[in-house]
C-alpha positions in Angstrom: 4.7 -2.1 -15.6 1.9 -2.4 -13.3 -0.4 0.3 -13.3 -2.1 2.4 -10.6 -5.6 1.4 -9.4 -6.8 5.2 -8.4 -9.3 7.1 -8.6 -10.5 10.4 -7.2 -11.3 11.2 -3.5 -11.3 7.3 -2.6 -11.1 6.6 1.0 -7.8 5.2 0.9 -5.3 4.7 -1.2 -3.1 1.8 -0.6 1.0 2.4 -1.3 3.4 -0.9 -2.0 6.6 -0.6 -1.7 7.2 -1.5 -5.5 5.4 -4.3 -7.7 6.5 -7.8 -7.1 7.8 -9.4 -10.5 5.2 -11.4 -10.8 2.5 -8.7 -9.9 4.3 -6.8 -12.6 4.4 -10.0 -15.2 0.7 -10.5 -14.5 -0.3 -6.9 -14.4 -2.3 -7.9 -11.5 -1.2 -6.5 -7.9 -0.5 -8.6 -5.0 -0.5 -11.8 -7.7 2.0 -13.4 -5.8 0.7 -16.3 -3.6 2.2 -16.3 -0.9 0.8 -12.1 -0.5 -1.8 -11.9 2.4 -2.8 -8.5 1.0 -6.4 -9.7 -0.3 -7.2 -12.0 2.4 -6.1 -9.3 5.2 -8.6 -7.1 3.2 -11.0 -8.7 3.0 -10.8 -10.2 6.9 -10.1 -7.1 8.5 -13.5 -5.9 7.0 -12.3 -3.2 4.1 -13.6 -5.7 1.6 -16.6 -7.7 1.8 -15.7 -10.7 -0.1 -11.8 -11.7 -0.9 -10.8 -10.4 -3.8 -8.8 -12.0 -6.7 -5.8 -10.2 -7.9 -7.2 -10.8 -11.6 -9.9 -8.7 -10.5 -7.8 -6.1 -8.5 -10.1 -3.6 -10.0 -12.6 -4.5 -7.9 -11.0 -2.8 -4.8 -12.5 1.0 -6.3 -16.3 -0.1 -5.9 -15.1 -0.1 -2.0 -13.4 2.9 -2.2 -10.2 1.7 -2.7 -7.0 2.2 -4.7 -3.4 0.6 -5.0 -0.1 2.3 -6.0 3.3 1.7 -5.8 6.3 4.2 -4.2 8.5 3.0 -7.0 7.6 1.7 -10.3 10.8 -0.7 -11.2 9.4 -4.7 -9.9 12.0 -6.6 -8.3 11.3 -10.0 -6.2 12.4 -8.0 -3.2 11.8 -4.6 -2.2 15.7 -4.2 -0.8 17.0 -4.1 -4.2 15.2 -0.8 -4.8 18.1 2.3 -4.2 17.4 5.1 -2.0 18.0 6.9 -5.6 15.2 5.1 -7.1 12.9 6.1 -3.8 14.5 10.1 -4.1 13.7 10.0 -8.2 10.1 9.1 -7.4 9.2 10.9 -5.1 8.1 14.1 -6.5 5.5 12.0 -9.1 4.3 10.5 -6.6 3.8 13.3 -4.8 1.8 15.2 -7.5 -0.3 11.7 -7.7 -1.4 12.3 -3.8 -2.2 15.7 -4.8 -4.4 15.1 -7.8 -6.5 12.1 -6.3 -6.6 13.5 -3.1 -7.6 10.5 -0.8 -8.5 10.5 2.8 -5.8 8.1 4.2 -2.7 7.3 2.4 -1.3 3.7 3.6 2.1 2.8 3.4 2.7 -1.1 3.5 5.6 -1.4 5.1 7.9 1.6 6.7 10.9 1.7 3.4 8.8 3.9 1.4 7.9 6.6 3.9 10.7 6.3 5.8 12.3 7.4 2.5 9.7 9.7 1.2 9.4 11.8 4.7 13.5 11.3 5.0 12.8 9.9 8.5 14.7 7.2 10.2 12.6 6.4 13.2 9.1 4.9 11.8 6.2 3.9 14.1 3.3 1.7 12.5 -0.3 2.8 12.8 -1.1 6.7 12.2 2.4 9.2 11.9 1.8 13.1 13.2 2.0 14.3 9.5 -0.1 14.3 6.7 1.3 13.5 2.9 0.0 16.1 0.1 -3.4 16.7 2.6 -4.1 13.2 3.5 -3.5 11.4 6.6 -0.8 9.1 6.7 -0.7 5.6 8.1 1.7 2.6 7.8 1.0 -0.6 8.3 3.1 -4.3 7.9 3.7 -5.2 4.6 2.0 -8.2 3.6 4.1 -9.9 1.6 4.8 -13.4 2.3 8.6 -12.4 2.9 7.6 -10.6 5.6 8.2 -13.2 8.5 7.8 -11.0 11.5 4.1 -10.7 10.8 1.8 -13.3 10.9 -2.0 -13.2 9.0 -3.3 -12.8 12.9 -1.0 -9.9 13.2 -1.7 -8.3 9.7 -5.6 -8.8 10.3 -5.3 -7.1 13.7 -3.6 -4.1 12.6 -5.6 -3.6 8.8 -8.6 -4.2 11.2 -7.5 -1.2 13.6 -6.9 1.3 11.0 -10.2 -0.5 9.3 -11.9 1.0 12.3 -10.5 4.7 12.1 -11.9 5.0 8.5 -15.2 4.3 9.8 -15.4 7.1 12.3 
């Protein structure tokens, strides 16, 4: 099982869909290598060098955490079942709640289109907030994620990098 990388009152905390079998074999997240997530990080400016996922734990000295929506690691988020989503979603609501950070960031819509039961998803910031923090999705940045290239990934992290400065 891959385990959280939270602490209180960060900035933002980070939400995958679910670990990646290999994330969850190495007990590293975003292990896989075809995952942009460090390198969109780090070049949209959240980080200022690129992180290794065998030192994911760095991300917290930038004010940074990682979670999952669902625990259970599959190589592909579509085999998660909207029970799986619905059975998780009250822990991880009482996780929001007791860290408390500023922005909550979704990586791709699944998860919060099944945690706030919507069907219609925009990316960028949504109108509602999630246990008191501001919401935000953003592409996932897996490397089965096609439709997004690491141009498009940087220029989106990088917007939202900009709206936690303000």
């Amino acid at each position: 099982m891959l385990k959280d990388i939270i602490a209180k009152d960060l900035t933002v905390i980070f939400c995958g869909i679910n670990p990646g079998l290999k994330s969850a074999e190495d007990g590293h997240h975003f292990s896989g290598r075809s995952n942009r997530f460090w390198k969109v990080m780090h070049q949209s400016g959240f980080t200022s060098y690129q992180i290794e996922a065998e030192n994911d734990r760095d991300i917290l000295d930038f004010g940074l955490g990682l979670t999952t929506a669902v625990a259970r690691a599959t190589s592909r988020a579509d085999e998660l079942s909207k029970d799986e989503f619905d059975s998780s979603l009250e822990f991880f609501k009482t996780k929001i709640t007791e860290f408390h950070p500023r922005y909550i960031v979704f990586l791709g819509k699944a998860a919060y289109q099944a945690f706030s039961k919507k069907k219609q998803i925009s990316w960028g910031l949504q109108p509602e907030d999630f246990c008191g923090s501001i919401v935000w999705v953003l592409p996932n940045t897996s490397g089965l994620n096609r439709g997004f290239s690491l141009d498009d990934l940087v220029e989106f992290y990088s917007e939202f990098y900009a709206e936690t400065q303000k």
